[in-house]
N, C-alpha and C positions, 0 to 999 in steps of 0.2 A: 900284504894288502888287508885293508879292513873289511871284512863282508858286510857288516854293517851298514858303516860308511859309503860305501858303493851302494847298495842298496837302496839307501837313504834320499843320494842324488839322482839316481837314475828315475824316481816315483816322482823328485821335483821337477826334473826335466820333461815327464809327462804332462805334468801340470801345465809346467807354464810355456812351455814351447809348445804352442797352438796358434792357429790364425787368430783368436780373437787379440793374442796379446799385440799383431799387428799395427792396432789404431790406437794404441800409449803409446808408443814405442817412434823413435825417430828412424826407425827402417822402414814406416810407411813410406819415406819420401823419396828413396832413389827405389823403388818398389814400382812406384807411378810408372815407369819407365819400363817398367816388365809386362808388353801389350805388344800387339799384332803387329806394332811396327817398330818393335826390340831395334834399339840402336845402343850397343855395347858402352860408347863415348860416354851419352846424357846418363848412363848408370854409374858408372865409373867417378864422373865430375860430382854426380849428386853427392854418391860414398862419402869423397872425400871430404867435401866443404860441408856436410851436414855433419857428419862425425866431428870436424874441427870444433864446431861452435857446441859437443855435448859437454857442457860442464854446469853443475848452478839446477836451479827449479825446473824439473822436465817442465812445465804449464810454460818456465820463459822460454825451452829451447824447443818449444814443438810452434811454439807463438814465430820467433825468430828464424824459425826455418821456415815457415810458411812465405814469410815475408822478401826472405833471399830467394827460394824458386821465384816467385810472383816478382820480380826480376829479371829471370830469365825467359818466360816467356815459354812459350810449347820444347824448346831444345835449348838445352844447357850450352850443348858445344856447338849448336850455332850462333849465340849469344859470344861467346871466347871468338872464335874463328872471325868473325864479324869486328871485332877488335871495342864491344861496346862496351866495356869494362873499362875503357879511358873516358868514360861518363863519369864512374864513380870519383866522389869526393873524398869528403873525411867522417860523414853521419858514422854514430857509434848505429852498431850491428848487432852487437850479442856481450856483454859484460864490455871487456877488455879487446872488444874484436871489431876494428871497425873498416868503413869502406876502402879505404888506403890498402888494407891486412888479405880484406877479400878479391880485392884489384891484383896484388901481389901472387896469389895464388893461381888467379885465371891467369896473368897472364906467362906462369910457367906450365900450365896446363897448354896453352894456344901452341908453346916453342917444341912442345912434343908431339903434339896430337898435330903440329905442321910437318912431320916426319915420320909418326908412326898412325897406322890405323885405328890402336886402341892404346890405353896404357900398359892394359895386359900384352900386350906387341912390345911397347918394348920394354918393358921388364925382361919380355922372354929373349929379346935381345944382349940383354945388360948381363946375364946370370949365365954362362957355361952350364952351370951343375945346378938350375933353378931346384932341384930338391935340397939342396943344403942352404940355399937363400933364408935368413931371418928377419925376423919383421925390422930390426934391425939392421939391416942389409939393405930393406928392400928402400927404406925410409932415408937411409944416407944418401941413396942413388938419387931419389927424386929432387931432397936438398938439394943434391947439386943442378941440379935443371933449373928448383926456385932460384938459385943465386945467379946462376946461367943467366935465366931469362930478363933479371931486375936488376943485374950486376951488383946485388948486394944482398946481405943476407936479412932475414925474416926470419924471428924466431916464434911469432903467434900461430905459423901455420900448420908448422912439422915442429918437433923437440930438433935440437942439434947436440944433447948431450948423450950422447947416445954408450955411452959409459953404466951411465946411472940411470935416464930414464925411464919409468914402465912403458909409456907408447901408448897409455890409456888410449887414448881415441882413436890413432892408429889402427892399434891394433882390433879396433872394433869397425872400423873400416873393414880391415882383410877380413874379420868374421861374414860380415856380411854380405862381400864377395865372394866369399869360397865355400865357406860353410854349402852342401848341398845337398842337404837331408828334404828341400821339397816344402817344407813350409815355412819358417818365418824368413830364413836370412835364404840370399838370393843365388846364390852359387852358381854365377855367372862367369869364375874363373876357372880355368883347367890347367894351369900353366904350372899350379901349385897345388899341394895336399891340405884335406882339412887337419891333416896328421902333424901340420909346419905351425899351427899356428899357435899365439901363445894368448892366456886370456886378459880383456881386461881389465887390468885390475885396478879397481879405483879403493877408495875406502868404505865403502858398503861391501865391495867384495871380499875386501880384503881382511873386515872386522868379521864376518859370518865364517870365513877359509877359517879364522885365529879360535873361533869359537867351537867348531866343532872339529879342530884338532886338526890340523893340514897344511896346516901355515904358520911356522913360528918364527918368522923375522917381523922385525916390530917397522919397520921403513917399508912404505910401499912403493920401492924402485927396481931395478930390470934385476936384481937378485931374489926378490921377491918372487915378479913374474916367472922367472926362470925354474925356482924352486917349488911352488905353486901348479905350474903348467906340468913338470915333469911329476909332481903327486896324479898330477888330475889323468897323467899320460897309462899311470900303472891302473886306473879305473877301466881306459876306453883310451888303446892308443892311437887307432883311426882316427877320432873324433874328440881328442882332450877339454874342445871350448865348447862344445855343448853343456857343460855343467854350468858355465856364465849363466843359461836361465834357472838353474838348479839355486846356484848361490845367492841369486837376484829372489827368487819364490821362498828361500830359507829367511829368506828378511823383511818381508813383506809386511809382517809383524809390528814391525819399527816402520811406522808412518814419517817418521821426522827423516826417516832415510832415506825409505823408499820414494816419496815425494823428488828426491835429487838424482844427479847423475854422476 
């Protein structure tokens, strides 16, 4: 292990894992949802379908996420359950994401949350040994619920290459359900460790890992992630994806990047 290097991230993580970095940040929106009258679902739903659409100029994905809650109204998952997601047409949503994609999603969210009380239910149903479950794991199971529910499969919502894929947004989903260190991300799960997760890794992360020595596969896909998460693991094995603010505040620097997601 590099003392250095460990060093290094742990003073970034200081930095930028604070509330204020809150209101940049697309974890304001299923955050909304963390108030006196906490309902697991509307946080859960937000995760998911705000993390789907982070890709591209955070100014478009914080614009575009404002725009999908103000859709749903006061509750996410009364909106699904309500079945008014067969309002939606085909308006483009976010780049490549449109009402059809986000219609697809709720309504595999409706076919589970008609059977389990949260998603976190049933996950904890899906998994025997939920500690050895991977974001990979967990992401295959819900595919199938999306192809379940639409008899067809959807590949803008979830990856399905789950071979190769990193789970970039995914996996930033589970950060922010699980992670529960108390301030920025919401650690609303128990069902899983922050110890499971894996980071992720886009290409800002994954140029700043190559830079300061941590990351030397040149593809940023699930061997990357894998390789990356298990360095970040020998820093902090409780907690390996708290460095995601460390690597994000290491590049800060680089405005053309940091501006994206």
């Amino acid at each position: 292990m590099d003392d250095n290097i460990k060093e290094t991230l742990d003073e970034w993580v200081e930095k930028i894992n604070k509330p204020d970095f809150i209101n940049t940040d697309p974890v304001q929106f299923p955050r909304r949802f963390l108030s006196s009258a906490f309902f697991l679902p509307d946080i859960e739903i937000t995760a998911f379908i705000i993390s789907s659409i982070t890709w591209g100029k955070r100014e478009m994905i914080l614009r575009n996420a404002e725009r999908i809650l103000a859709r749903f109204g006061d509750s996410p998952y009364n909106y699904i359950m309500n079945k008014e997601y067969d309002t939606l047409g085909y308006a483009n949503i976010h780049r490549t994401f449109f009402e059809q994609d986000l219609a697809y999603m709720l309504r595999g969210f409706e076919r589970i949350y008609s059977q389990h009380v949260s998603l976190q239910d049933f996950l904890k149903r899906s998994f025997k040994e939920p500690q050895n479950a991977t974001a990979w794991d967990i992401c295959r199971v819900l595919c199938k619920e999306m192809e379940a529910a639409n008899c067809s499969a959807n590949y803008k919502c979830f990856p399905c290459h789950f071979e190769f894929s990193a789970l970039k947004r995914f996996n930033l989903a589970l950060r922010w359900l699980v992670r529960n260190d108390g301030i920025v991300d919401l650690g609303v799960w128990n069902w899983m460790s922050p110890s499971q997760l894996y980071i992720p890794l886009d290409v800002h992360v994954g140029n700043v890992a190559r830079r300061i020595g941590i990351l030397h596969r040149k593809s940023n896909d699930r061997k990357a992630v894998e390789l990356l998460t298990n360095r970040l693991r020998e820093f902090c094995p409780e907690d390996p994806v708290k460095y995601d603010f460390a690597l994000f505040g290491m590049g800060i620097g680089n405005k053309k990047e940091n501006n994206k997601y």
